[in-house]
C-alpha positions as CSV (number, residue, x, y, z in Angstrom):
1,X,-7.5,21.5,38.9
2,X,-6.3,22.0,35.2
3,X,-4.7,19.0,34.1
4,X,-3.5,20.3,31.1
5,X,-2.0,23.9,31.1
6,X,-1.4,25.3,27.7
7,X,1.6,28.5,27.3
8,X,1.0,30.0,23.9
9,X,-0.8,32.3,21.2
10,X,-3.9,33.3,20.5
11,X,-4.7,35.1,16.6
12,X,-8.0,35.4,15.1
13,X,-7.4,33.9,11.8
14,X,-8.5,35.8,8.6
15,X,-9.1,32.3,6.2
16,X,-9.3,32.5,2.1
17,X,-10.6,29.8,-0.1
18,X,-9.0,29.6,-3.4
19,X,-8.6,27.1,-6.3
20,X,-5.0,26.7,-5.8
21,X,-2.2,28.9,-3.7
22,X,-0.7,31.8,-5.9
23,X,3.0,32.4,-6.9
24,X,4.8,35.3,-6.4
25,X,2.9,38.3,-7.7
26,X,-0.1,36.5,-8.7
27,X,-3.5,37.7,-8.1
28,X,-6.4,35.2,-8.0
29,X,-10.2,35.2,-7.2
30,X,-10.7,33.7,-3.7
31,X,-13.6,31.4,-3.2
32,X,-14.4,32.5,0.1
33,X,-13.5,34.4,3.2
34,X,-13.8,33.1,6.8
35,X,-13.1,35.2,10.2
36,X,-12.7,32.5,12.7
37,X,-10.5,31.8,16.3
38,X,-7.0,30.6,15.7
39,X,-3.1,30.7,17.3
40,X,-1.1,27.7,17.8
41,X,-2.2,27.9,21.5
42,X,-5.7,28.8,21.3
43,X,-6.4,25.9,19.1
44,X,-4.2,23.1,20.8
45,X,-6.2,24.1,24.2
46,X,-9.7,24.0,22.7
47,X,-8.9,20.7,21.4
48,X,-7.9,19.6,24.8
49,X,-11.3,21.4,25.7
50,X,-14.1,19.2,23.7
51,X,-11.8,15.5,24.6
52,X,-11.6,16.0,27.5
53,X,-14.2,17.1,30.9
54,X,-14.6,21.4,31.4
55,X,-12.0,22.9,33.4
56,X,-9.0,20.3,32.3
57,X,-7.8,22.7,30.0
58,X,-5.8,26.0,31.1
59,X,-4.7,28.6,29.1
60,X,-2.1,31.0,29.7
61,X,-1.7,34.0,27.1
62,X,-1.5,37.3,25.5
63,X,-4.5,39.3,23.8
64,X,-4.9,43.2,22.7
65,X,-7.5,45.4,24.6
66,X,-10.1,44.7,21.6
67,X,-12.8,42.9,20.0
68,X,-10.3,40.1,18.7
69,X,-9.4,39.4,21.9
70,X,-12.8,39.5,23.1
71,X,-13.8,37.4,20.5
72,X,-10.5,35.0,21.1
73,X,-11.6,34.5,25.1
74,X,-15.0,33.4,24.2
75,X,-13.9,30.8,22.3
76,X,-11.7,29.4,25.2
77,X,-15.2,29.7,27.7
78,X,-17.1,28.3,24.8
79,X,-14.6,24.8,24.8
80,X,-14.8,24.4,28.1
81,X,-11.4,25.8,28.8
82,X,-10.2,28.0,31.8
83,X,-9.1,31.5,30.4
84,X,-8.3,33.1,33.7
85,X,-4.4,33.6,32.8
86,X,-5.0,35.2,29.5
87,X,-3.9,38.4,29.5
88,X,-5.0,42.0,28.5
89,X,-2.3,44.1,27.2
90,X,-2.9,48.0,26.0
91,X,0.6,47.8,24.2
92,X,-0.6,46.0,21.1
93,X,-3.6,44.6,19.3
94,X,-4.6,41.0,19.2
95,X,-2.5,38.7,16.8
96,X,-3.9,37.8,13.2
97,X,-2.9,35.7,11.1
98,X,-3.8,35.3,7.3
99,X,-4.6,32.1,5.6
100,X,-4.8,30.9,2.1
101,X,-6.3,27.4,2.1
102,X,-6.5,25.7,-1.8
103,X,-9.1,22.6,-3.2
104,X,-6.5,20.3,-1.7
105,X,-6.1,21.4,1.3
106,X,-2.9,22.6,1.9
107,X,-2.3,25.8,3.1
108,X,-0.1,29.3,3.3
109,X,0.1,31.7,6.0
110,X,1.4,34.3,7.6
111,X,1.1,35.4,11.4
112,X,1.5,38.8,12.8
113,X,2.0,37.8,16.5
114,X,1.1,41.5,17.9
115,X,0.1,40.7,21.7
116,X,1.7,37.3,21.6
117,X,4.9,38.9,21.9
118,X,4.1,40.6,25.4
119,X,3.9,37.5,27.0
120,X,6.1,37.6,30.1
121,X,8.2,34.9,31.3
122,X,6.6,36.5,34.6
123,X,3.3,36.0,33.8
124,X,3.6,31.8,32.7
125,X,5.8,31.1,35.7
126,X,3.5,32.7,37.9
127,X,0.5,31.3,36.4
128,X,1.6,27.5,36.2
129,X,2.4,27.6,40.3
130,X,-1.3,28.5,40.9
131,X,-2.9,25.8,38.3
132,X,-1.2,22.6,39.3
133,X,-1.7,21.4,36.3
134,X,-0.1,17.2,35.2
135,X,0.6,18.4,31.2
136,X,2.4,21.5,29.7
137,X,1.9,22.3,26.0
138,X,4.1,24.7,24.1
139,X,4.7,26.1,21.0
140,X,6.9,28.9,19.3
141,X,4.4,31.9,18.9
142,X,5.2,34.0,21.5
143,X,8.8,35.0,22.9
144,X,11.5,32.2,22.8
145,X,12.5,33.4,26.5
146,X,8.7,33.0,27.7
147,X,8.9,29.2,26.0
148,X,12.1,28.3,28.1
149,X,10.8,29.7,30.9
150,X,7.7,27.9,30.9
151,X,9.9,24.9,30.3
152,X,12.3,25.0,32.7
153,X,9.9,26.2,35.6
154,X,6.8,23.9,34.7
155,X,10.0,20.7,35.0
156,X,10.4,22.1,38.4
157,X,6.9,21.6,39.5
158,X,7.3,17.9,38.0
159,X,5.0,18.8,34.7
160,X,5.7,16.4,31.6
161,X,6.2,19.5,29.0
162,X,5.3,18.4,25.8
163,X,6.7,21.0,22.7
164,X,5.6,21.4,19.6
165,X,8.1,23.2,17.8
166,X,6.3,25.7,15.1
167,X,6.9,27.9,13.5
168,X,10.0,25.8,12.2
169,X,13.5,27.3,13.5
170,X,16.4,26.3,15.4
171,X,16.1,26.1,19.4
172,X,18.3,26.2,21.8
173,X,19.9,23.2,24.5
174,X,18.7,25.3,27.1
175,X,14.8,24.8,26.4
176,X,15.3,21.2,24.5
177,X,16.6,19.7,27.6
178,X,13.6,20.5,29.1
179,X,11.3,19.0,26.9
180,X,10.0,15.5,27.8
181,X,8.0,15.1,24.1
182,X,8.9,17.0,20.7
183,X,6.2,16.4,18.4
184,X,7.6,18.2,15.0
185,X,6.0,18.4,11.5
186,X,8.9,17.7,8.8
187,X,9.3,21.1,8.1
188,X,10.1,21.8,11.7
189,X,11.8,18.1,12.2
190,X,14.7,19.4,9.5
191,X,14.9,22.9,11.1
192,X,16.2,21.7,14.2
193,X,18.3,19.7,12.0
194,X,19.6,22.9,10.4
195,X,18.6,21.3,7.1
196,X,16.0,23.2,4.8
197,X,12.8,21.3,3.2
198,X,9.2,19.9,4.1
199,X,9.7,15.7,3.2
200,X,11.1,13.5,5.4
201,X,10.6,9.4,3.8
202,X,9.3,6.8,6.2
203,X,12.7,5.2,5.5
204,X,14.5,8.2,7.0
205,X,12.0,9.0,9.6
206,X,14.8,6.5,12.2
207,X,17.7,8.6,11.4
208,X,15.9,11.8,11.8
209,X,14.5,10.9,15.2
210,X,17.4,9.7,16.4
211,X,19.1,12.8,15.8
212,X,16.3,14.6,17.2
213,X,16.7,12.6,20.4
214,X,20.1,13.7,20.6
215,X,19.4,17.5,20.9
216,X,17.7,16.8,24.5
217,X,14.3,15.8,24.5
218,X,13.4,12.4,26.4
219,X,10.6,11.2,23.2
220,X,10.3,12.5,19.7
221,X,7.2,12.5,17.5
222,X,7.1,12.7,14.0
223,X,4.2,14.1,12.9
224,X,3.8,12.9,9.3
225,X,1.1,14.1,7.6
226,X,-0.7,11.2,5.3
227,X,2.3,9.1,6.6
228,X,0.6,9.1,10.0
229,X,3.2,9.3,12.9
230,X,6.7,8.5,14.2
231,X,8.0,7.8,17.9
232,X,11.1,7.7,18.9
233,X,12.9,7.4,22.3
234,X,15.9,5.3,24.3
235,X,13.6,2.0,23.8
236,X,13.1,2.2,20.6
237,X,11.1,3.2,17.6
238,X,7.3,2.8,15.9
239,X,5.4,3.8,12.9
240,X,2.0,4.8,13.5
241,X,0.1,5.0,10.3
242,X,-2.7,7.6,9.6
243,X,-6.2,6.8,9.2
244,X,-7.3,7.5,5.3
245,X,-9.7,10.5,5.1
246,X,-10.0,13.4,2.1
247,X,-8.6,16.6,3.2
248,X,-10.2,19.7,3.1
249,X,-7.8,21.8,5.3
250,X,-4.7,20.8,7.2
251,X,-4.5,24.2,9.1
252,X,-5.4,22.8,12.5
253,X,-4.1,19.3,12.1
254,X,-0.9,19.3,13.9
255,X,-3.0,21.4,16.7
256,X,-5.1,18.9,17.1
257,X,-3.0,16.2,17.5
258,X,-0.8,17.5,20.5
259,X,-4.1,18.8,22.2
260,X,-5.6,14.8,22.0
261,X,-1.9,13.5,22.4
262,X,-1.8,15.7,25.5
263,X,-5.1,15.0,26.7
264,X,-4.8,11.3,26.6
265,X,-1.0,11.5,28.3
266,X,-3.0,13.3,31.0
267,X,-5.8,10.9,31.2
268,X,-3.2,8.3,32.1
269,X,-3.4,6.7,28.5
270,X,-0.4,4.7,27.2
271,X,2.0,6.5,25.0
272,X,0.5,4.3,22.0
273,X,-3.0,4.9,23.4
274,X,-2.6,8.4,23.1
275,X,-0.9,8.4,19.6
276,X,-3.5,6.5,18.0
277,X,-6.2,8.7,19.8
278,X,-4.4,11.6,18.3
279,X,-3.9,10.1,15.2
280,X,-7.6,10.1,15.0
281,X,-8.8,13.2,16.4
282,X,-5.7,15.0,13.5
283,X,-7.7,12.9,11.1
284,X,-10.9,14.4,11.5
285,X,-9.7,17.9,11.8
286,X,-8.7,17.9,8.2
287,X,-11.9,16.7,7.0
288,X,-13.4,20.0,8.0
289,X,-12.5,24.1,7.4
290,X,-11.4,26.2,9.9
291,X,-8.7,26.0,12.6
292,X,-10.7,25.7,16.1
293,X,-14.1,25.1,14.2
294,X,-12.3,21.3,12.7
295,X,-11.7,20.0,16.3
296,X,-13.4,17.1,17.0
297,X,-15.4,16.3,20.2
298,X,-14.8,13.1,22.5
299,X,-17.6,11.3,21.1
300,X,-16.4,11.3,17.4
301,X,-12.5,10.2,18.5
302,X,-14.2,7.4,20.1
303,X,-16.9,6.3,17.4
304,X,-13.7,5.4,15.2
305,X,-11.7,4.0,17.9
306,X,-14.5,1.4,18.9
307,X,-15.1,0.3,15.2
């Protein structure tokens, strides 16, 4: 049985290396070019994939009748994660999406979902009655009525549906109240807010949960970059702070962390158990280049855990 079932894209990613991102009509030299495996989906199930035992991971998508898509499935098989449910579809290619990644670290990019968007409500309900799975993983690169369906139906089969809510935008109460964990960035945090920015203070972090919490879901998570992390729920409230470590690329950070939150939820971890393994698998994703290429493996999670 997959434990962990995760409903989302899959884009091969097209990364460049330069100096520093570029303003609006500006041309710079690139550093270097990378064609790797990527998607919001694709990456948060291959890091469920190398924490976790083969077969624990499930994922349920949409690829083009290519050799992206190809390319995108054997990277599934290669983490150890069951790809049965991905689909083929003729009516578009495989997504891509481009990345700029500067010196620092930080990132731009832009996604063209292409076979994302045929994912069928259909084809996820469907799919999560036949794996059985504990743990449902979402995220907002494929259709919005997909997402809800997946929500709603995987609450039915007594799944805890964990959302992380990218690419930023409002959402409706009809797929909120189905969410047991929201694990927003502060960009995406604010969104949901209907406020526009990318900070959010340690100070604030409170208020903006507890606002959060009012929307629907039953826990928040703030994911906070260098700030580490924020929970929220009925309870109460703790800070989580991140481990220190020298970025090299964020891309795949907030993957990372819901795939290793998810994995140790599933696992039967506590909820600050699973926070701080997250917190540490995140940490040494953004030591590294590359989306699904940064994800750690059990071993190294642990290594820092037990020091």
């Amino acid at each position: 049985m997959s434990k962990v079932v995760i409903v989302g894209s899959l884009n091969l990613d097209f990364v460049v290396q330069v100096a520093t991102l570029p303003q609006r009509g500006e041309t710079l030299p690139g550093s270097g070019f990378l064609t790797l495996p990527g998607g919001k989906g694709a990456n948060q199930a291959c890091a469920v994939g190398r924490l976790s035992q083969p077969g624990t991971a499930a994922m349920i998508g949409c690829v083009g009748m290519d050799v992206y898509g190809a390319q995108l499935q054997e990277s599934l098989r290669a983490a150890g994660v069951n790809h049965r449910y991905v689909r083929g579809t003729m009516e578009a290619s495989t997504g891509i999406a481009l990345i700029l990644v500067e010196a620092s670290g930080q990132n731009q990019i832009v996604v063209v979902p292409g076979a994302n968007e045929y994912l069928r409500p259909k084809d996820v309900t469907e799919a999560l009655s036949l794996l059985s799975g504990t743990h449902l993983l979402l995220q907002l690169e494929t259709p919005l009525e997909t997402v809800t369906a997946a929500a709603a139906h995987a609450r039915d089969l007594g799944m805890m549906v964990i959302l992380d809510p990218a690419p930023a935008r409002s959402l409706p109460e009809e797929l909120l109240r189905n969410v047991n964990i929201l694990t927003p960035n502060e960009s995406e945090a604010l969104a949901l807010m209907g406020i526009s920015g990318n900070y959010i203070s340690l100070a604030d972090a409170p208020d903006v949960a507890r606002q959060l919490l009012s929307l629907g879901p039953q826990q928040v998570i703030l994911k906070l970059g260098e700030k580490g992390a924020f929970l929220a729920m009925s309870e109460g409230a703790q800070h989580f702070p991140a481990r220190a470590v020298e970025a090299k690329d964020t891309t795949a950070a907030g993957d990372c962390f819901n795939g290793a939150l998810a994995t140790g939820l599933a696992e039967g971890m506590t909820m600050d158990a699973a926070i701080a393994f997250a917190n540490v698998a995140a940490s040494i994703s953004i030591t590294r280049l590359g989306a699904q290429a940064s994800l750690p493996i059990r071993a190294e999670v642990e290594q820092i855990l037990t020091r």
